[in-house]
N, C-alpha and C positions, 0 to 999 in steps of 0.2 A: 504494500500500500504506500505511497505517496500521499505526500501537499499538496492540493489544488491551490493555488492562487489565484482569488478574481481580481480581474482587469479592475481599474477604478470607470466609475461610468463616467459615459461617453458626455451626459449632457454635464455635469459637475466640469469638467472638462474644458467642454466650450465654453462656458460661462466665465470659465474661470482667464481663458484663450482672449476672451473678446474684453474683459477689461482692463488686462492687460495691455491689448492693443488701446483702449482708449486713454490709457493714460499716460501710454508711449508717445501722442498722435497730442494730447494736449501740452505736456513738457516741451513736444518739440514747434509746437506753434507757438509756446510761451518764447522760444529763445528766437526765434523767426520773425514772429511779428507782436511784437511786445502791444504796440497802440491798438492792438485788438483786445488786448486783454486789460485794457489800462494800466502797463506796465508803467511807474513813477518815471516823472523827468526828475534830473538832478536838481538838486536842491541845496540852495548855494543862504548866506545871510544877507541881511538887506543891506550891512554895510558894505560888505562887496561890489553889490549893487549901483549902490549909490558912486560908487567909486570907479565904475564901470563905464557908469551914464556923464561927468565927468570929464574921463578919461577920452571919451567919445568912440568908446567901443560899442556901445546898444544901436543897432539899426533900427529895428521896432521892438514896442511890447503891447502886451496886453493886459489891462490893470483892471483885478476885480474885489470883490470886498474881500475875499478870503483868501486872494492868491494874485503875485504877477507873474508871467510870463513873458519872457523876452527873448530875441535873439540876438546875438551878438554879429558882429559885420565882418568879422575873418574867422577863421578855423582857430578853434583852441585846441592843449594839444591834446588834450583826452579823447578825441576825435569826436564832438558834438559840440553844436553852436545853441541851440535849446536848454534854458536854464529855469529856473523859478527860484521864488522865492516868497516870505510871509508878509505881506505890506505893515506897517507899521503908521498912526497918526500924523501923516505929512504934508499938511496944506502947500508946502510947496514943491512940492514933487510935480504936479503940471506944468507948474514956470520952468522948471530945471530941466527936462527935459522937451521943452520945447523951444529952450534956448542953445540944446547939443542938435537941435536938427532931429531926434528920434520921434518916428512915428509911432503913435497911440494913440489906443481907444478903449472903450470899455470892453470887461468879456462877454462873451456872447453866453446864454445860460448854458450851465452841465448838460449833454445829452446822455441820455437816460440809455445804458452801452446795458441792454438787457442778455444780449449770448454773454458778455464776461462773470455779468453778477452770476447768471445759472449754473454756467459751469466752475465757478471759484466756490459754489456751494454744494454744486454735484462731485467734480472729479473727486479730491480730497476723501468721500466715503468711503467711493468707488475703489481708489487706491488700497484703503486698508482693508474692505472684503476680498479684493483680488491678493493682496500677502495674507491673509488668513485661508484665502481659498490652495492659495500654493502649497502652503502648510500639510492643509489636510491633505493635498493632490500626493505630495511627499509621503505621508503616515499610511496612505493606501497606498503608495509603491509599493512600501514597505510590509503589508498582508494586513495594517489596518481594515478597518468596515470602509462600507463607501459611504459619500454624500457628508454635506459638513455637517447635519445635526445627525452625525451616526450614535448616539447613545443609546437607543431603542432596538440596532441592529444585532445580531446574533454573532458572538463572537466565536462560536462554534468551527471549527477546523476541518476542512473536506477531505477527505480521504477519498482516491479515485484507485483504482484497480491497476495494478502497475507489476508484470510476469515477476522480472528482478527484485521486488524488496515485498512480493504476496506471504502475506501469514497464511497459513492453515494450519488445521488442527495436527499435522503432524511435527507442528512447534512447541505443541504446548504437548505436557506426559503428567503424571502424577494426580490428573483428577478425571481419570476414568467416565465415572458414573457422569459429571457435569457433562463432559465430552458425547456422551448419550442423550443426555436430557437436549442439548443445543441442536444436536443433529437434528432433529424435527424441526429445528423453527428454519435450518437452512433448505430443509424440505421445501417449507412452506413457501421460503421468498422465492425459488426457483422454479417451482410449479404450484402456481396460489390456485389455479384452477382445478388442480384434482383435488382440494379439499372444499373448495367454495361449490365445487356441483352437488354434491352430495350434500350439501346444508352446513356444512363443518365453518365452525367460525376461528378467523385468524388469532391466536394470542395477539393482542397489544401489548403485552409488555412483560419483560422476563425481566426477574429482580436478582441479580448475584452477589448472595451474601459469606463472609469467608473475613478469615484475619487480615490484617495488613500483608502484603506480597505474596500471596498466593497465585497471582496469575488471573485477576478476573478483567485488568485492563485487556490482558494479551489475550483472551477468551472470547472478548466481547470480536476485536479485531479478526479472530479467526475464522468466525463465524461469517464476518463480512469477507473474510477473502472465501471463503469457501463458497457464499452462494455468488459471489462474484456481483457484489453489488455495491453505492457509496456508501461512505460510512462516516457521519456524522460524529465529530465528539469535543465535547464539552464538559468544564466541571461546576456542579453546583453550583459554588460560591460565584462563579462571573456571570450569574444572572442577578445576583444581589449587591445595589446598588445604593450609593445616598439620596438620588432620585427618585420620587414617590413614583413607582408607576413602571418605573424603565426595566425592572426585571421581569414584570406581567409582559410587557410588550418585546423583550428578546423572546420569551417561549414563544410568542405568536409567529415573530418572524423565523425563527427555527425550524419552528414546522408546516412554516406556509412554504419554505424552501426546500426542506423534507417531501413534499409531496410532491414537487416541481420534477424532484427526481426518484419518485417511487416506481418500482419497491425500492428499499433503499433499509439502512437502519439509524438511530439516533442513540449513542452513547454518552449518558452523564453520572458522571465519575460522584465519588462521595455523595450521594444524593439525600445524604440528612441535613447537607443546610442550607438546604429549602425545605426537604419534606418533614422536616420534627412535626411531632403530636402539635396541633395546635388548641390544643388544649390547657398546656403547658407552658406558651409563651407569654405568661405572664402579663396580657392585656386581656381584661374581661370583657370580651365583645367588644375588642378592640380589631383593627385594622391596619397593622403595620407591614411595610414592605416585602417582607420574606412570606407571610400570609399571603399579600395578594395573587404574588408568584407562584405560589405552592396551588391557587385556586385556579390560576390562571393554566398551570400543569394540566390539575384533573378535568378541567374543561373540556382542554387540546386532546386529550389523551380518551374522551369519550365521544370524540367529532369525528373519530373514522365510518366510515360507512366499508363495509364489506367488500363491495364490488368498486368501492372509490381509488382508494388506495394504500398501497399495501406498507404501509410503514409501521417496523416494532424498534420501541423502546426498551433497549436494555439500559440497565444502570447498576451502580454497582454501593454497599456499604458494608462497613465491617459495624454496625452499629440497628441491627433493625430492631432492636427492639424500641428506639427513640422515635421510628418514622409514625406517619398520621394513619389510623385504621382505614381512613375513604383511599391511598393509594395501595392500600393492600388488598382489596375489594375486589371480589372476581368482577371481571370488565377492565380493567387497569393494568394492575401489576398481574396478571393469570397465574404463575408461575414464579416459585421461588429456587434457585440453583444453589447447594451449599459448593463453592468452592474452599474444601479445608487442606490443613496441612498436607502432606503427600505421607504415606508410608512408607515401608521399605521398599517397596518392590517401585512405585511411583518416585521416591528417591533418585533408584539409579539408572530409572528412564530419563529423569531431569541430567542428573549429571553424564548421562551421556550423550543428551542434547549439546550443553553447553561444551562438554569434553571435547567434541569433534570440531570447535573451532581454537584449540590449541594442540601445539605438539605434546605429544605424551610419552613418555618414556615407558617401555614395554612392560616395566617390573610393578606399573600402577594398577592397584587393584581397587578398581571403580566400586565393589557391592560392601568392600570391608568402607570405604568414606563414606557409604550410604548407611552401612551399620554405627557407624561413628558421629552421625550425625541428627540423631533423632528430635523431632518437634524445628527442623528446619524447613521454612515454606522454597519458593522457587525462589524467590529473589535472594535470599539465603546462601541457594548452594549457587547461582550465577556468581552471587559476593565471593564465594568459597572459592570456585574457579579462578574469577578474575586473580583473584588474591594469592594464590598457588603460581599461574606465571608473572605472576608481578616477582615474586617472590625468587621464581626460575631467574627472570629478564635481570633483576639486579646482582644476583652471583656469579653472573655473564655463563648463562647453560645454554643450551642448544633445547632442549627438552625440558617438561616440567617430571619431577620423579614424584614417588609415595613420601620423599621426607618433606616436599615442599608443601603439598595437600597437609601433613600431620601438622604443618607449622602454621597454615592458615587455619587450621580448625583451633589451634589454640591463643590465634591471636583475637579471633571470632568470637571467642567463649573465653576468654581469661585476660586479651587486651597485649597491647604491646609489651616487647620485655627490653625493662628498661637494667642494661648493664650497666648502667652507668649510677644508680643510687646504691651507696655502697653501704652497709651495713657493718654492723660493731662485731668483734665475734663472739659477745655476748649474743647480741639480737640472733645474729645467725646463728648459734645453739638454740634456742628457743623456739625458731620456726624450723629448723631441723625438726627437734622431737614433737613440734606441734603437728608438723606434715605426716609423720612417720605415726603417730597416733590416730591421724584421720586413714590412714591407707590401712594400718591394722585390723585396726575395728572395723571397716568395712570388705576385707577379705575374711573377716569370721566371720560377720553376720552378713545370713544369707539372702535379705532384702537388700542389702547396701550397693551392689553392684559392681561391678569388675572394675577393679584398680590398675588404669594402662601408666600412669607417671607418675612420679613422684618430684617435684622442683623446688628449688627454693630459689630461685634466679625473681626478682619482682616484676612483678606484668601490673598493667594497667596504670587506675588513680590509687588502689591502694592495699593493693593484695604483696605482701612482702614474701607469699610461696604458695603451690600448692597443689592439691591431690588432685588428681585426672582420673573420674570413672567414667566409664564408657558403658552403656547398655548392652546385653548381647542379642535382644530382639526388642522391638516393639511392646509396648504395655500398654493398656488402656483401662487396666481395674488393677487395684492394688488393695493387699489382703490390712488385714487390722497390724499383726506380726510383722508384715514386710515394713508399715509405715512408720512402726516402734525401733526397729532394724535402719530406719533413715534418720532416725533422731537421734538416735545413741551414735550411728559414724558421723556425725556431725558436731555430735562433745567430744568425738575421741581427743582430736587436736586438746581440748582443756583437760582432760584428764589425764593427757600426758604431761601437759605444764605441772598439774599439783603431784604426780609421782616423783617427776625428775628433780623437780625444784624446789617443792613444797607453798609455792605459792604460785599466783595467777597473774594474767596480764592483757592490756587490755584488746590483744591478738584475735580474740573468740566472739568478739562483739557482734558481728556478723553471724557469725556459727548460732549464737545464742538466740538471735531476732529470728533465723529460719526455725529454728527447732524448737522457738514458743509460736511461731504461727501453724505451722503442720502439726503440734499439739492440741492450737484450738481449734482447728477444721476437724477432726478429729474428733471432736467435743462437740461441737455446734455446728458441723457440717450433715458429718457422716454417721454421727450417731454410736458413737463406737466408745460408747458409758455407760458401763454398769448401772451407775448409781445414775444418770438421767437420762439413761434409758432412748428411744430411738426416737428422737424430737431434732427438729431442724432449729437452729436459734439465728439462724442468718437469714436476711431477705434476699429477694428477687435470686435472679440468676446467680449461680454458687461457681467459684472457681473448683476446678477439677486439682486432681490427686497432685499433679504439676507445680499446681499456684499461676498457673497462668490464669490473665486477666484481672481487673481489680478489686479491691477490697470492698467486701460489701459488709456495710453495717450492721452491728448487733438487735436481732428487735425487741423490742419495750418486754422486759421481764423484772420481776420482780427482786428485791434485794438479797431473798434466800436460792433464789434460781443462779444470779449474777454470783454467789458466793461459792455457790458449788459447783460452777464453772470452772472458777480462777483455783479452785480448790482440785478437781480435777485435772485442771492443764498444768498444775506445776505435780501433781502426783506421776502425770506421763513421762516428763522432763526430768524430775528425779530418781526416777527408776532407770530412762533409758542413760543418764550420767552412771546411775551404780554400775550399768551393766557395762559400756565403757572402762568402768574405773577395772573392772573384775578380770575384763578381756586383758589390758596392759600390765595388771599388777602379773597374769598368768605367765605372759610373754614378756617381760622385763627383759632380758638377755636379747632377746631379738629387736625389741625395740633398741636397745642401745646399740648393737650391731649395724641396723639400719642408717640408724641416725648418724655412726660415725661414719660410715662409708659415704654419704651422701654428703657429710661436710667435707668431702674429700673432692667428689665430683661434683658435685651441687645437682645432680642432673639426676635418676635414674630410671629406668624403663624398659621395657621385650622381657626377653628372655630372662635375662638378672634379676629382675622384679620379679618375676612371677615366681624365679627361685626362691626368692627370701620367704615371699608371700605364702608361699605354702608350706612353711613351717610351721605359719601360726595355726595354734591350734584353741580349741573352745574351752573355756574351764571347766571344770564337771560339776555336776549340779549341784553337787553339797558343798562346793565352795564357793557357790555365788553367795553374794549377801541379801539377807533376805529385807 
């Protein structure tokens, strides 16, 4: 798909053509013929004058209440004999010049010069509409709207059908099912007629809902190369305007242009800010801009007729649950697409999209960085890729290999490493045995998840080292056990501080904030309390096992309910510490084995790790603390 660029129109154009001639054509009859436009005679004082007349240089004048006019009798040298000047009370100014011989008489009245008045009050407009009209002639060269009051126009971007840079669906990988549900509406634009005979009504409008970078831009676009039709696209917010009115009236011209070239499609990107609940917008039977816009939508959006023209609205939000119920309304939006994260198998159909436009080194194994990367959407692993030869491109390789991939996944997930903040060898004792405490306890407990690194090298804004678990498949339910198994390897780091040390530091502040929030979802999520029993304590939509997505509020309970929450979620927290503490006091020797080698190499990983790691072993039951 391509830019269309429209031409700037032809009449703005001449309009703009023709006043410029006219004020080409008056400047230059200005310097041409001045007495046509009452250009001023020079303008001399009356002493001069007087000294003129005299001198017996005045030939004739002409003398009027508000002005004289004279000429003089040889060339002066400014090249004009035509002078004026302001009279002044001089009773004898007729004797004196009728004793030099100068002829005079009175003026004869102003003639009433009506083309110069017109045009000294026309051209001057004229001028400044034609440099504003230039202006705007410029700002549509450049792919602005046409016409100079284009505020009302659709700033909507054409997409036209172009062999070399066509999307289709074999661009996009990783959301299957979407890629099914769309195939029908490119049915539709392709052959509207075998569904329209049989009575079948067009979807108007397909909603694509999905997290941030998932692919539902690139979705929308495939769709349009695939039925080989234009493709409209726009984002919410550039129909909302500080002018009353101007966003109602871009949907119109959008889709009066839309139809010009039906079938056709219209894509508008983030569509909650226009379509929020307006219920919500805090005017009570109010009427503000983004409202009108939003009304002016569902209008447009109910004015197709079947046999008229075939245009469908996709759009896309990572937020539906904020939009207005009337566009979700069968007749509107008909159809909602979830585009989510991709799985494994969707993974390393993505990365072998993007893989094939770099060189790859033979020993890269594409399904282990798709195992390696889980809860990554498409723009993710594209970042992932880019990032691997950027990575190649600067250590001057030919090839991107599996260590450049391993080094973009953890600058992706843990930040740049910066060698350059140097630490005490205090501090780096400390995050040694705090690192070596998070990797232990999570190679015992068998929720915690496979330990691929171990670092203490500092990455990012403020991580001074740390443990790299790698999933070995895909998860989407996690058990009560596994998620207690996540909280205790995430105090191992502090409970190796209070072994080694005997005291703490403020290293685990982090550790600490994850492992009282996955203790209270837990509580008030999942239900996973004895004592309060299977009750949800959180509103609306609930973050997943993850944590992804935001925090949703506690709702309104009572002081003995809130007690035995906070009472619960530190019960979780102190058990999964004991258990930690139990794991390291077991494995003492190996964690200090660990920890010394690592302050040796700072680094460790493969093979070697998974040596150490499989020494640790589980305390036996009677020596846990109860």
């Amino acid at each position: 798909m391509g830019v269309k660029d429209r031409p700037p129109g032809s009449r703005s154009r001449l309009i703009a053509n023709i006043i410029f001639l006219v004020s080409a054509l008056y400047l230059l009859s200005n310097l041409l013929f001045p007495q046509l436009f009452g250009n001023p005679i020079p303008q001399v004082p009356y002493s001069l004058f007087i000294d003129q007349v005299d001198d017996g240089e005045v030939a004739r004048a002409s003398v009027g209440q508000n002005q004289i006019t004279y000429e003089l009798k040889t060339e002066a040298e400014q090249g004009t004999t035509v002078f004026r000047t302001n009279p002044v009370l001089d009773l004898e100014l007729p004797k004196r010049l009728e004793a030099q011989g100068v002829e005079f008489a009175a003026a004869p009245p102003p003639k009433n010069n009506w083309l110069g008045s017109i045009l000294s009050w026309v051209i001057p407009p004229l001028i400044f509409v034609g440099i504003w009209q230039f202006f705007i002639s410029r700002s549509m060269g450049a792919g602005g709207p046409q016409g100079a009051l284009s505020i009302t126009k659709s700033k909507a971007k054409v997409y036209v059908e172009e062999e070399s840079t066509k999307i289709t669906f074999d661009d996009v990988a990783g959301v299957e099912e979407a890629k099914t549900e769309l195939t029908e509406i490119v049915e539709f634009l392709k052959t509207p007629e075998r569904f329209t005979t049989i009575g079948a009504r067009i979807p108007k409008g397909v909603l694509l809902v999905g997290p941030p970078g998932t692919g539902k831009t690139l979705m929308a676009k495939a769709v349009a190369g695939e039925a080989g039709v234009p493709f409209f696209s726009i984002s919410g917010s550039e129909f909302v305007e500080l002018f009353v009115g101007a966003g109602a009236a871009r949907v119109r011209d959008l889709f009066e242009q839309a139809k010009k070239k039906a079938p056709c499609i219209i894509f508008i990107d983030e569509l909650d800010a226009i379509g929020k609940s307006r219920a919500g917008n805090g005017f009570a039977g109010g009427n503000d801009e983004r409202e009108q816009t939003l009304n002016q939508l569902l209008t447009e959006m109910d004015g197709f007729a079947a046999g008229d023209a075939t245009v469908i609205v996709l759009a896309a939000t990572n937020r539906p649950e904020t939009l207005d119920p009337a566009l979700l309304r069968p007749g509107r939006f008909d159809r909602q697409v979830l585009v989510d994260r991709p799985d494994l198998s969707g993974r390393l159909k993505i990365l072998e999209i993007y893989a094939a436009k770099v060189k790859l080194d033979t020993e890269v194994d594409l399904k282990q960085i798709a195992t390696r990367t889980p809860g990554f959407a498409g723009a993710d692993l594209a970042n992932l890729v880019n990032e691997a030869a950027l990575l190649a491109a600067r250590n001057r390789q030919e090839k991107v290999t599996q260590a450049d991939f391993n080094e973009a996944i953890e600058r992706i997930v843990a930040g740049l490493e910066k060698k350059s903040r140097v630490l005490s060898d205090k501090e780096k004792k400390i995050v040694a045995y705090h690192e070596v405490g998070h990797a232990l306890v999570g190679a015992v407990m068998p929720g915690g998840g496979k330990v691929a690194k171990i670092s203490i090298v500092p990455r990012g804004m403020a991580a001074l080292g740390y443990t790299l678990q790698m999933p070995t498949e895909d998860r989407f339910l996690m058990s009560e056990s596994e998620l207690r198994d996540q909280i205790a390897t995430l105090l191992g780091g502090r409970a190796a501080e209070e072994i080694i040390f005997g005291s703490i530091t403020t290293g685990a502040s982090n550790d600490l904030q994850r492992a009282t929030d996955l203790a209270e979802r837990m509580v008030t999520t999942y239900g996973m309390s004895k004592v309060l029993g299977p009750l949800a304590y959180e509103k609306g939509q609930q973050n997943n096992f993850l944590g992804n997505g935001a925090m949703n509020p506690r709702r309104m309970v009572s002081d003995e309910t809130a007690k035995a929450i906070d009472l619960e979620v530190k019960d979780i927290v102190e058990t999964a510490h004991q258990q930690a503490l139990d794991i390291l006091k077991d494995n003492r020797e190996l964690l200090e084995t660990i920890a010394q080698q690592i302050l040796e190499v700072e680094v460790i990983e493969g093979s070697k790790l998974q040596d150490f790691l499989n020494q640790a072993h589980e305390p036996a039951k009677e020596a846990l603390t109860v």
